[in-house]
C-alpha positions as CSV (number, residue, x, y, z in Angstrom):
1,X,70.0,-5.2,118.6
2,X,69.7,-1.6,117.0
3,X,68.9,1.2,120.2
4,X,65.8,2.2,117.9
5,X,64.4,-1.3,118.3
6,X,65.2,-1.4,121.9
7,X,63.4,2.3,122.5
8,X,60.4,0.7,121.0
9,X,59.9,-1.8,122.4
10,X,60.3,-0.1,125.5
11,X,57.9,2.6,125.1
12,X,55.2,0.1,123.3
13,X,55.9,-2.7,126.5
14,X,52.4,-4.7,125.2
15,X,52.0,-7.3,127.2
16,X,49.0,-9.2,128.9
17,X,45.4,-9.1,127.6
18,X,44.3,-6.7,124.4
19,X,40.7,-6.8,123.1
20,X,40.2,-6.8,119.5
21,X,36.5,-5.2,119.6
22,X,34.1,-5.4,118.1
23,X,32.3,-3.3,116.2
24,X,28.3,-2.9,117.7
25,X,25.8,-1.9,114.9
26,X,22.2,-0.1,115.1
27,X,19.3,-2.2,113.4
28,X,19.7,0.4,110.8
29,X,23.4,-0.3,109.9
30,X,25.3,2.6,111.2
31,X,27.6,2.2,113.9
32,X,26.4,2.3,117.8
33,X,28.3,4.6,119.3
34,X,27.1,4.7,122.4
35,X,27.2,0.6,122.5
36,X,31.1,1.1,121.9
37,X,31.7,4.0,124.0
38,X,30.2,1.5,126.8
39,X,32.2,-1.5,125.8
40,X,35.5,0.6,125.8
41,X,34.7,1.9,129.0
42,X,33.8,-1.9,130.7
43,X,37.1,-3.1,129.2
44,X,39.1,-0.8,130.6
45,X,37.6,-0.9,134.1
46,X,37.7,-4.7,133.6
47,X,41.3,-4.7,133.6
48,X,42.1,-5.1,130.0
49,X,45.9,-4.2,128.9
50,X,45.5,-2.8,125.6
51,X,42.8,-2.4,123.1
52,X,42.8,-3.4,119.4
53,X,40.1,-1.3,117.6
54,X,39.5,-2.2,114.0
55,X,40.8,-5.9,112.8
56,X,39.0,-8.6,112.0
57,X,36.4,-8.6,114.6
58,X,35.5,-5.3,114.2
59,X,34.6,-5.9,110.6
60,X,36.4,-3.8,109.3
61,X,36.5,-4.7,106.0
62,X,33.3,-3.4,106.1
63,X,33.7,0.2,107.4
64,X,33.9,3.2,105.3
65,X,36.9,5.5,105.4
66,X,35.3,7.3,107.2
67,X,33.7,5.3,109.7
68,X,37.4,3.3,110.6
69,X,38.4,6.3,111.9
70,X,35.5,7.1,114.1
71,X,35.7,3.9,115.1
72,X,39.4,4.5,116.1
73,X,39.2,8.1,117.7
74,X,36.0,6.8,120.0
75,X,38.4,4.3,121.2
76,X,41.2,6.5,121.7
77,X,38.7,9.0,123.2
78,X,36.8,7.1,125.7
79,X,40.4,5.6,126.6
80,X,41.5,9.0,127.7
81,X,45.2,7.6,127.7
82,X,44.5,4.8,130.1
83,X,45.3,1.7,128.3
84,X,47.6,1.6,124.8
85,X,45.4,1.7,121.4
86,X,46.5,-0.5,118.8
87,X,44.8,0.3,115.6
88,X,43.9,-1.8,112.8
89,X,45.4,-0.4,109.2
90,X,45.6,-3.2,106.5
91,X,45.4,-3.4,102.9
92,X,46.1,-5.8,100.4
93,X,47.7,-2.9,98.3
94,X,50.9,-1.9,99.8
95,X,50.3,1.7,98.5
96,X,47.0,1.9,100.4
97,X,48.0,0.2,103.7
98,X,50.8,2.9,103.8
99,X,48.4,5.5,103.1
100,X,46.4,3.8,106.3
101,X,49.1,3.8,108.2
102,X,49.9,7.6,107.6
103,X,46.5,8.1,108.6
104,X,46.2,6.5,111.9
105,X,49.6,6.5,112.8
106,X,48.9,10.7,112.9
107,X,46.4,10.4,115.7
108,X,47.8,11.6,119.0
109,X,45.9,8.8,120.7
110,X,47.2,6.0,118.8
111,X,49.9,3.9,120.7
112,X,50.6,1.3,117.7
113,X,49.5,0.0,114.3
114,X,48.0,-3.8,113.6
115,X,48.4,-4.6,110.3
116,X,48.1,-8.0,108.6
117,X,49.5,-9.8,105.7
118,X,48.0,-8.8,102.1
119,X,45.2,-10.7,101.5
120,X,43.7,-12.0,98.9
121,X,47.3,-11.9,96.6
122,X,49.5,-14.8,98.0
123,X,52.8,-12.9,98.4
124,X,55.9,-15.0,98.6
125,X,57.8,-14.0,101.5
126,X,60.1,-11.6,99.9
127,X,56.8,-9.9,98.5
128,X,55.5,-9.8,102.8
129,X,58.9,-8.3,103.4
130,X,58.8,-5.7,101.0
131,X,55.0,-4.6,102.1
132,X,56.2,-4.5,105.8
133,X,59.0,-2.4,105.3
134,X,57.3,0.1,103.3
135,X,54.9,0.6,106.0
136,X,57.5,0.8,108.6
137,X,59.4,3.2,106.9
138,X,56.7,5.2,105.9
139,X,55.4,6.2,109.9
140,X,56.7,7.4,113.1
141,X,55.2,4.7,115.3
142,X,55.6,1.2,115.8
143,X,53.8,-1.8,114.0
144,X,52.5,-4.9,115.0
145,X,52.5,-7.0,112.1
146,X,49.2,-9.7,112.5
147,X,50.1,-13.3,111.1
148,X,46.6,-15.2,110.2
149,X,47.0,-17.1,107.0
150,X,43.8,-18.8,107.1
151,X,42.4,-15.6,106.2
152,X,44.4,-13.8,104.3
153,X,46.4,-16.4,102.3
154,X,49.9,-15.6,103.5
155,X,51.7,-17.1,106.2
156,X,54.8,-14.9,107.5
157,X,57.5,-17.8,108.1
158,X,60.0,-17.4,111.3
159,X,62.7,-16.4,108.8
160,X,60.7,-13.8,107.7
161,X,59.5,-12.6,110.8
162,X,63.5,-12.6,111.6
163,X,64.5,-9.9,108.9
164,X,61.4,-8.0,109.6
165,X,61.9,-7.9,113.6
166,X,65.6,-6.1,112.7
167,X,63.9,-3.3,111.2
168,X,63.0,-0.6,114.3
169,X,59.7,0.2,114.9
170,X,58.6,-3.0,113.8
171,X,58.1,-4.5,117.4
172,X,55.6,-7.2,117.5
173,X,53.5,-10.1,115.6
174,X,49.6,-11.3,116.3
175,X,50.3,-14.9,115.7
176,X,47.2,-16.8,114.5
177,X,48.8,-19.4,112.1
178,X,47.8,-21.9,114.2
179,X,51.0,-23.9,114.6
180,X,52.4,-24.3,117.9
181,X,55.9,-25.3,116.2
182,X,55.8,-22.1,113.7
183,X,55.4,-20.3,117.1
184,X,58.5,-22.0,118.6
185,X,60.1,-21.6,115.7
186,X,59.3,-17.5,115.5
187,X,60.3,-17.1,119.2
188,X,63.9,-18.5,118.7
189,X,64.2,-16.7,115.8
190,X,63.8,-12.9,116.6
191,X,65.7,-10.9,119.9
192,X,64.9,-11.1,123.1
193,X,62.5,-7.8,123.3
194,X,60.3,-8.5,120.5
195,X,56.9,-8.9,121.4
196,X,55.2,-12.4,120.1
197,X,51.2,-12.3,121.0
198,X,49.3,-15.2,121.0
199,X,45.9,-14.7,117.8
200,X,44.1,-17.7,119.3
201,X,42.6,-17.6,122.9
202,X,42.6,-21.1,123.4
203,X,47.0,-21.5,123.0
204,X,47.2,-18.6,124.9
205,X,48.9,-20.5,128.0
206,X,51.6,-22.4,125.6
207,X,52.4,-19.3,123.5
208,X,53.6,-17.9,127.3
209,X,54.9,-20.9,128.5
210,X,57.4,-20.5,125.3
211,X,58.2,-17.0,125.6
212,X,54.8,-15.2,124.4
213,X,54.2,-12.0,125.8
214,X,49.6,-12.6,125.8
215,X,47.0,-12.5,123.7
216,X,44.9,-10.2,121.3
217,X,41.8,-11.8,122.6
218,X,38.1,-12.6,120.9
219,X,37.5,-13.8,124.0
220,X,37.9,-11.0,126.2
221,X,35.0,-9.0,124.5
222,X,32.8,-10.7,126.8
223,X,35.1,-12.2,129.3
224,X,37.5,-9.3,130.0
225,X,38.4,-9.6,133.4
226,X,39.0,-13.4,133.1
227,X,41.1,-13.5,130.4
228,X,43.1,-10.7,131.8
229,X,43.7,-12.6,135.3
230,X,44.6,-15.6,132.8
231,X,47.1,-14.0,130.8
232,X,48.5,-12.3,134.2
233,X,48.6,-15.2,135.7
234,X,50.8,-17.0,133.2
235,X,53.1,-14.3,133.1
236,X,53.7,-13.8,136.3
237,X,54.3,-17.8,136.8
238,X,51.1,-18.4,138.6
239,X,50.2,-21.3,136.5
240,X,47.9,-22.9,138.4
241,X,45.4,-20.1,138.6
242,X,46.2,-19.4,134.8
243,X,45.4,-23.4,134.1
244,X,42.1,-23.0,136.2
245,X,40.9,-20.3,134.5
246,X,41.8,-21.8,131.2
247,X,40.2,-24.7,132.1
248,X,36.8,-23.4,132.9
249,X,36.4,-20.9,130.0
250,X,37.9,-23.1,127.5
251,X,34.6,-24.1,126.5
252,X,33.9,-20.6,125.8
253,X,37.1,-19.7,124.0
254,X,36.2,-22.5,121.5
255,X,32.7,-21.6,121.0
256,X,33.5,-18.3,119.9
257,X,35.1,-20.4,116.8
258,X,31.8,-21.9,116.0
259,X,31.7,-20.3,112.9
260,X,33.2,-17.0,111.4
261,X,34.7,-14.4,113.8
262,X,33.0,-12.3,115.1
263,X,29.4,-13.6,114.2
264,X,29.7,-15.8,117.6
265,X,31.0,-13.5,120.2
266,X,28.6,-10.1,118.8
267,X,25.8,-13.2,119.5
268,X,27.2,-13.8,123.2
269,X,27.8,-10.2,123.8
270,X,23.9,-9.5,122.9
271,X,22.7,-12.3,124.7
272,X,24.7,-10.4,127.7
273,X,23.1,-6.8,126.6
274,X,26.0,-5.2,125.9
275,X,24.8,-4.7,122.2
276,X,22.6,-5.3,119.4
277,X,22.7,-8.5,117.3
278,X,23.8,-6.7,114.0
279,X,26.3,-7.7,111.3
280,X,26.9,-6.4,107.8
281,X,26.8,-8.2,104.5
282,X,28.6,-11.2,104.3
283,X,28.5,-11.3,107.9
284,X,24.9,-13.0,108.9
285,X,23.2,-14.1,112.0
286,X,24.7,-17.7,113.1
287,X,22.3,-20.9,112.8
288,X,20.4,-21.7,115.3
289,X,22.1,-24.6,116.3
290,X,25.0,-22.7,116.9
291,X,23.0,-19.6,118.9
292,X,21.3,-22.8,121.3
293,X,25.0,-24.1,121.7
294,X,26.3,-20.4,122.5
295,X,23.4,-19.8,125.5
296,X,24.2,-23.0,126.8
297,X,28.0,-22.6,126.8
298,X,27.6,-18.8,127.7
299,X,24.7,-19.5,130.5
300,X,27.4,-22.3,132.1
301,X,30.0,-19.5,132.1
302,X,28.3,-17.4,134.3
303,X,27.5,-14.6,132.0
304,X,23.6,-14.7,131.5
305,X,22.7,-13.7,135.0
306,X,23.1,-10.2,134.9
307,X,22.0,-9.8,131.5
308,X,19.3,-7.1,131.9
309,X,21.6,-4.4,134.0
310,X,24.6,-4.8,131.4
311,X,23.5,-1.4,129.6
């Protein structure tokens, strides 16, 4: 284990419950900031670990240049220092995430970098490798690589992730593959003191249980406090409070899935007031069927009672 790896690690110690916001929209189509000035702020006094502006459920594809920044320095802003900002930088050209990276990786605010597998061109894994490295080498902080194949087309294999975890400021992965053995796999394959974080809510628990250090949460956009205390919990060895918590918002956790991230939890979070119901092209409103499942499911949670006071 190389002293750079280990001085990472140590200074980036990401562990618990981190948000990946969302991104609230005026009817118009520009960005509320006010809405995510007030979500930061509920997050953080909410007891959220870290904060992950700008992946996949902030739509960032989406975003302008221009606007993924914003995005990012009203985070890191309203923050004020109090909770680590992980900030989303991806591209599926190697030269443009490094560009990215540069970018956001020169903010003061910014803790760590998120960035996922190139999409769209099916790398092999020497190809991921490569496109990590660069980025790595390229910037003075450290990277959370984000593993979500069903998205982007690439899957980052546990050997991979091995060769990847010796290089030093490359300290963590987002694991969203899906596979409970890949997982397993990835833990006994990298040292002790890199950071594995769970990509789906619901495998939270089991990701812990086998070494896992939380979650980059969906979830915890409406549910903060809960899926903080869960992921707490677990690491702490309180199991049976994380497993009752789990238990009663798994429902939740699995309704968020309904259909495409984030088009169920920006529904939940307007039902709760906490923003407008807006989405950018190809994002659209979810069917009906899905909004009447999503008040039920949200109503039994508890989170439709104080709906009118949220903002």
């Amino acid at each position: 284990m190389s002293t750079a790896h280990s001085r990472y690690a140590c200074c980036m110690n990401l562990r618990g419950c981190g948000t990946a916001l969302v991104t609230p929209f005026r009817r118009a189509g520009n960005i509320d900031e006010s809405a995510l000035r007030s979500l930061v702020e509920w997050q953080i006094a909410s007891g959220v670990h870290f904060l992950v502006p700008c992946g996949t459920t902030g739509e960032t594809p989406t975003l302008s240049h221009d606007e993924w920044l914003r995005v990012i320095d009203l985070t890191v802003e309203v923050a004020n220092r109090r909770v680590p900002i992980v900030a989303g930088a991806t591209s599926n050209s190697t030269a443009d995430a490094v560009q990215k990276a540069k970018e956001v990786g020169s903010r003061a605010g910014v803790d760590a970098i998120l960035t996922a597998s190139p999409y769209y061109n099916k790398p092999t894994q020497e190809g991921q490798y490569q496109h990590f490295r660069a980025i790595a080498e390229a910037v003075n902080k450290p990277l959370v690589l984000y593993n979500v194949p069903g998205r982007t087309g690439a899957n980052i294999e546990p050997a991979t992730l091995a060769r990847l975890a010796k290089i030093p400021n490359i300290i963590a992965v987002k694991e969203a593959s899906g596979s409970m053995t890949q997982i397993a796999e990835a833990l006994n394959a990298v040292p002790d003191d890199f950071i594995l974080l769970s990509g789906d809510d619901a495998i939270t628990l089991p990701v812990i249980s086998l070494g896992g250090m939380g979650i980059i949460s969906v979830a915890s956009n409406v549910i903060p406090t809960e899926i903080s205390r869960m992921t707490q919990s677990a690491l702490e060895g309180d199991w049976k409070s994380a497993r009752a918590l789990h238990r009663k918002y798994l429902p939740l956790m699995q309704g968020l899935f309904l259909e495409s991230n984030p088009l169920p939890v920006k529904c939940v979070l307007a039902m709760m007031g906490r923003i407008e119901e807006n989405y950018r092209l190809p994002m659209v409103q979810v069917k009906s069927e899905t909004r009447a499942k999503l008040e039920k499911i949200a109503a039994e949670a508890g989170l439709l009672a104080g709906r009118m006071a949220a903002r």
